[in-house]
C-alpha positions in Angstrom: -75.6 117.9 70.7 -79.0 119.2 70.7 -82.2 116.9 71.3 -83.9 116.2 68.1 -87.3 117.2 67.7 -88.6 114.1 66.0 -87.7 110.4 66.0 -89.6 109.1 63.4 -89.5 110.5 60.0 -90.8 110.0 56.7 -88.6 112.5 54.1 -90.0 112.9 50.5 -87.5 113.9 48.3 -89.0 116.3 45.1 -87.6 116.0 41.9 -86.7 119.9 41.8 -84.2 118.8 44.9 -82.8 116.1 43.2 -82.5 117.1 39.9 -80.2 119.6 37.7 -82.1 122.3 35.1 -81.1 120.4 32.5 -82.7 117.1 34.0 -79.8 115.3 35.1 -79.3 113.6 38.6 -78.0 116.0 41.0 -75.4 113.3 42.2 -73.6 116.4 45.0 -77.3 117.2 46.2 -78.2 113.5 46.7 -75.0 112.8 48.5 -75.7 115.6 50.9 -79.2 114.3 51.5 -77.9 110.9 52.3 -74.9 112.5 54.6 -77.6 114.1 56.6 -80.1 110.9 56.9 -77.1 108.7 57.6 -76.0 111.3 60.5 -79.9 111.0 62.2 -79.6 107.2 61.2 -76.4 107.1 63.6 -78.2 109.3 65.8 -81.5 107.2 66.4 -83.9 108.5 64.4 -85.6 105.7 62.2 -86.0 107.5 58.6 -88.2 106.4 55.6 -87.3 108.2 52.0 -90.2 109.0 49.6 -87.8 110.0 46.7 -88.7 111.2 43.1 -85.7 111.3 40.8 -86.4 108.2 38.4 -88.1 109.3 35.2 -85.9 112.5 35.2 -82.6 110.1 36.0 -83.8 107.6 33.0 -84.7 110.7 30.7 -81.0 111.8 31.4 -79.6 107.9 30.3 -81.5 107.6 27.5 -81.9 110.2 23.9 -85.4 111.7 23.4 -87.9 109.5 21.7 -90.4 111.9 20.0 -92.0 108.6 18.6 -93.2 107.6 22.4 -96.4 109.0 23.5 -96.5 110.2 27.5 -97.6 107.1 29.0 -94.6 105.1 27.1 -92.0 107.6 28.2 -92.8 107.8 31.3 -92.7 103.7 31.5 -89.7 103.8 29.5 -87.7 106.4 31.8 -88.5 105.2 35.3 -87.8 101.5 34.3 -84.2 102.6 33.3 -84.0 105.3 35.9 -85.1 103.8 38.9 -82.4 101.2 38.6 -79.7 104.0 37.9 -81.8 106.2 41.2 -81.4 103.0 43.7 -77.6 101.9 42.7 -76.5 105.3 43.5 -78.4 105.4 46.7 -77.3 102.0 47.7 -73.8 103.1 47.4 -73.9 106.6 48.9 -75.2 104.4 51.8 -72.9 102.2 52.1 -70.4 104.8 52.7 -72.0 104.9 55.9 -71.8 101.9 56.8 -76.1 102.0 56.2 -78.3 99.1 54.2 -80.9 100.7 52.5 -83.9 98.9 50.5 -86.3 99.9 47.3 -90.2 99.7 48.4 -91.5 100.1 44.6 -95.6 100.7 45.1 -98.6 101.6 43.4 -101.3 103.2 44.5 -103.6 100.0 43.9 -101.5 98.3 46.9 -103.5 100.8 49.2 -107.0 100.1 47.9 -107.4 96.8 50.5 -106.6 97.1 53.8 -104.8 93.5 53.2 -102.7 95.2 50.9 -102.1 98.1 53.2 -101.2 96.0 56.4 -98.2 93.9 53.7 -96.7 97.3 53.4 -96.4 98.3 56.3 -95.0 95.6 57.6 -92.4 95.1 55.1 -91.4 99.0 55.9 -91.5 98.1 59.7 -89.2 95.4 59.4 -86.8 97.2 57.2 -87.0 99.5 60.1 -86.2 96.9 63.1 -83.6 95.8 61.3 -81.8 98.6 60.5 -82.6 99.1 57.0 -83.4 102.8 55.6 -86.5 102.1 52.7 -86.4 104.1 50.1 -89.9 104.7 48.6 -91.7 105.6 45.0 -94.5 104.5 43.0 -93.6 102.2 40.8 -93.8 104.5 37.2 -93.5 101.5 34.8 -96.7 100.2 36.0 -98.8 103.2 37.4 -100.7 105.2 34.5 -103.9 107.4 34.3 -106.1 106.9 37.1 -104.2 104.2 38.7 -101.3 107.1 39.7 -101.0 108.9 42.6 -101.3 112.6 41.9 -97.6 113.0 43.1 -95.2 111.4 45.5 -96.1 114.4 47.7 -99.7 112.2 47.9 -97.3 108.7 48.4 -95.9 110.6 50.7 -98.9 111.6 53.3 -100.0 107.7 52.7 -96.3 106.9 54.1 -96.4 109.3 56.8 -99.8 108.4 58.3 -99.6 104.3 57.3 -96.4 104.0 59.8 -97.5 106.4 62.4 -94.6 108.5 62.1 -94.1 111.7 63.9 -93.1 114.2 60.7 -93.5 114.2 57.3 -90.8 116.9 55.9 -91.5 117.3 52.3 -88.7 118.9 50.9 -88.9 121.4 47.4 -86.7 124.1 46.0 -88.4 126.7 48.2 -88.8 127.4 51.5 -92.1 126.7 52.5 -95.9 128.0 51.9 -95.6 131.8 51.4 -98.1 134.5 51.3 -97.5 135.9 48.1 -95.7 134.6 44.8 -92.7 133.6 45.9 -90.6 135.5 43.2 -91.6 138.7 44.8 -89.2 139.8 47.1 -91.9 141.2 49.5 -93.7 137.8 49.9 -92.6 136.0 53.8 -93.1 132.5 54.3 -95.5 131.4 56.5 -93.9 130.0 59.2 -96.6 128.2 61.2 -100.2 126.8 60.2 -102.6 125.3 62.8 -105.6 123.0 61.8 -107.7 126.4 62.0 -105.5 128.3 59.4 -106.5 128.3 55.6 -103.6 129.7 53.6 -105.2 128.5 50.2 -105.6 132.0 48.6 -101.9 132.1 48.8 -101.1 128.8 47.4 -99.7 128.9 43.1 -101.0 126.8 40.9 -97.7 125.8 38.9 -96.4 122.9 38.9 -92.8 121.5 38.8 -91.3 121.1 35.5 -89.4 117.9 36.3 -92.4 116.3 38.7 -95.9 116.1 38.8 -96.8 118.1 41.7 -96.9 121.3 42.8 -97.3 123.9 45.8 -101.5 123.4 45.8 -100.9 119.4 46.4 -98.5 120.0 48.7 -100.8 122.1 51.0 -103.5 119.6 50.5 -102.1 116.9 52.0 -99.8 119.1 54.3 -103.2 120.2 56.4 -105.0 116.4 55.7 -101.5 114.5 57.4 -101.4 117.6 60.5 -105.1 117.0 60.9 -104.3 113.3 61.6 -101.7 114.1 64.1 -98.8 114.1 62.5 -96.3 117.5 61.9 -95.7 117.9 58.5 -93.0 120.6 57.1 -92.1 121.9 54.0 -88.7 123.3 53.6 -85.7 123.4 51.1 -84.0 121.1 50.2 -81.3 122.9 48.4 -79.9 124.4 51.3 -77.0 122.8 53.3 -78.1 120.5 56.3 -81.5 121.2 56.0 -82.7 118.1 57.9 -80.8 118.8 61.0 -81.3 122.1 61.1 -85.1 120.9 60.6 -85.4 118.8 64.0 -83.3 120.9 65.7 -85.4 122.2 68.7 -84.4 126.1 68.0 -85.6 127.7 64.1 -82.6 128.8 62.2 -83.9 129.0 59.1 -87.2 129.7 57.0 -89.9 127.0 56.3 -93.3 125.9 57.3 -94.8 123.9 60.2 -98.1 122.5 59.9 -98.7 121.6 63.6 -100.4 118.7 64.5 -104.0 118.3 65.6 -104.2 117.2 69.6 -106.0 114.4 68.7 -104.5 111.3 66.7 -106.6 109.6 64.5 -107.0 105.6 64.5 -104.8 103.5 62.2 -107.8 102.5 60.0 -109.1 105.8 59.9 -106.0 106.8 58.3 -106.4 104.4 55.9 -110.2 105.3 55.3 -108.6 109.2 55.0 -106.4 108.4 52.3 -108.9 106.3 50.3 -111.3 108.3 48.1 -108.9 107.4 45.1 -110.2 103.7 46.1 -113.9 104.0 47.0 -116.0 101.9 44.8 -119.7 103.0 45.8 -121.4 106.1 47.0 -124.0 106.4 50.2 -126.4 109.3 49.7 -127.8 110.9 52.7 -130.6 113.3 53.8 -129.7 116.3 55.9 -130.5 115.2 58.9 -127.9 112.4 58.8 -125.4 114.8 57.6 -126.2 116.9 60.6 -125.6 114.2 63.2 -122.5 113.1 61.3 -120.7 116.8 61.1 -122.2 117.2 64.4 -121.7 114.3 66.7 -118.4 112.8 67.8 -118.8 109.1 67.5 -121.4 109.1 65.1 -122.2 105.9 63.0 -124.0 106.1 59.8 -127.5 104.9 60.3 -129.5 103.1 57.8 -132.6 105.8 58.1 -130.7 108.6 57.1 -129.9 106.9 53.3 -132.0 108.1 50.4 -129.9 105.8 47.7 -126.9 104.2 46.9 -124.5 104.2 43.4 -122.2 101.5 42.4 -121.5 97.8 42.7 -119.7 97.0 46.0 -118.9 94.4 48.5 -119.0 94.6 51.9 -115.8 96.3 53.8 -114.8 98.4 50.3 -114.5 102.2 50.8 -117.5 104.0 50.1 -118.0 108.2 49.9 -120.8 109.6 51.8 -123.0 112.4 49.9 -124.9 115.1 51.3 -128.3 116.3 49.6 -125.9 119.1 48.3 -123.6 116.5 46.6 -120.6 116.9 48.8 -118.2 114.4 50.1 -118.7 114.7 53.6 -117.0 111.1 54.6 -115.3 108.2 53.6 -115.9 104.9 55.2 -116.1 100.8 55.1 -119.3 99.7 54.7 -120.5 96.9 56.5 -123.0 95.5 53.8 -122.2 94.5 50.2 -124.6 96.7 47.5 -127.8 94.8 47.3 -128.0 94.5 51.3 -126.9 98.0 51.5 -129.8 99.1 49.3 -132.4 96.3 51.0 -131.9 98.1 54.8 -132.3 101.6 53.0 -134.6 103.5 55.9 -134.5 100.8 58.5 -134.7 102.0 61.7 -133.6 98.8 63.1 -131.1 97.3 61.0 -127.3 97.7 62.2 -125.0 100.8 61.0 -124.4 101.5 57.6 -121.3 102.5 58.4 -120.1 102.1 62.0 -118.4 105.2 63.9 -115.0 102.9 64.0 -114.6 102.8 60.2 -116.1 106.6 59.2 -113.8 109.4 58.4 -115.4 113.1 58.7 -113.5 115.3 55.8 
């Protein structure tokens, strides 16, 4: 048998894979997914599961309520689905002799870095112990702007929270192409390094059954590579995609975002994945945007702030703002709000923000 590739995997799951066009479970898809993560299970390779799937499998158990509004459907479907979604996982599993085990999350569980260390060490222990988790945002208690924008999102917060080697996101098409990819002329793009910017290539659509679509995809594709992780998206519709994925020679179509040389901290990939969470904003001059953008190492220094928004305490993700009102960084502050704005222009008074806990966008 070939080597594999990868050893370490996170696998998110779209609901266009697992789902029919009429909205029902794809129960001979899912099975095949399972008979391919078993088989790398058996083979070695530790495996986490981001999986959609549970509003569309609850929408199939239940008749349509036009009386609900979004936010009640959507609670209403994924508390009935996601019980149907993790039974039938539990015993495709079992099959195969495999425990698996339902990490249910929101994406308020990311916004401490208490919060974020609990999950992470329930997944690793799952892990050490043999036990495939099997990942999505809790639905029933995740609306408006407490949501993630998609479980491809969940996904890259997966990916880079347990320092895994690949993220494969898997969809319905290939990969990232450089056309529509209804027209037969468009190719997929096979291979994208942190220097290559496919965006003018990337549709707009989203899926009918999920949330996301190709443009979130990319975005967090190139944010996860950038932190040193590979991230591919293929199809998941086509037979023994995952093997054929980690196999060490390309048989078939998809896209590779390769990694950048140089990993990133754990907390930094925390920071990375935290603008959803930031509760203040750090305005700076252009000098201290310079020397940020500029020097490795930087810290943010308190002579290079011209004001600060919001009510904070100290250690909770701030944004950093250039004079041209771009989000330049993300990092824990090391003052609470009314210190932060007393040191504003000190020359002598400690880091803002130091180096350690500042993430360049």
């Amino acid at each position: 048998m070939n080597t594999l590739r990868y050893r370490r995997i996170a696998v998110k799951i779209g609901s266009n894979v697992l789902t029919r066009p009429d909205g029902t479970l794809d129960i001979t898809r899912m099975s095949a997914i399972v008979d391919q993560v078993a088989s790398l299970h058996h083979q070695g390779v530790q495996v986490i599961m981001i999986s959609s799937g549970a509003v569309a499998s609850g929408r199939s158990e239940l008749s349509e309520n036009k009386r609900l509004d979004a936010v009640s459907a959507r609670q209403l479907y994924s508390a009935v689905g996601q019980a149907k979604l993790i039974n039938r996982y539990y015993e495709l599993f079992r099959e195969h002799r495999i425990a698996c085990g339902q990490v249910l999350t929101t994406k308020e569980n990311f916004s401490t870095r208490r919060h974020y260390l609990n999950q992470k060490h329930c997944m690793e222990v799952m892990l050490a112990n043999n036990v495939i988790p099997i990942v999505n945002e809790n639905d029933t208690v995740s609306v408006t702007e407490l949501m993630f924008t998609d479980n491809d999102e969940l996904s890259g917060l997966i990916a880079t929270m347990m320092d895994m080697q690949a993220l494969v996101i898997l969809s319905n098409i290939d990969g990232v192409y450089d056309g529509d990819p209804k027209n037969p002329e468009s190719k997929v793009i096979t291979d994208m390094t942190p220097d290559t910017d496919a965006s003018e290539f990337i549709q707009q659509g989203k899926s009918s059954l999920g949330r996301g679509g190709m443009t979130t995809k990319y975005r967090i594709a190139r944010k996860v590579a950038n932190e040193g992780i590979a991230v591919i998206i293929a199809n998941g519709k086509r037979d023994n995609i995952l093997q054929d994925l980690l196999s060490p020679e390309r048989s078939i179509p998809y896209t590779l975002f390769h990694p950048a040389a140089q990993t990133t901290s754990g907390v930094k990939k925390w920071i990375a994945h935290s603008e959803g969470f930031a509760k203040g904003e750090v305005h700076i001059n252009q000098g201290a945007a310079d020397a940020l953008l500029s020097a490795r190492g930087a810290s943010l220094l308190a002579i290079g702030v011209t004001h600060i928004d919001g009510d904070f305490e100290k250690d909770d993700i701030v944004k950093v703002i250039d004079p041209e009102k771009n989000i330049i960084a993300l990092g824990r502050i090391a003052y609470d709000a009314n210190d932060a704005r007393a040191v504003i222009g000190d020359r002598g008074a400690r880091p803002i923000i130091h180096s350690d806990y500042l993430y360049i966008d």
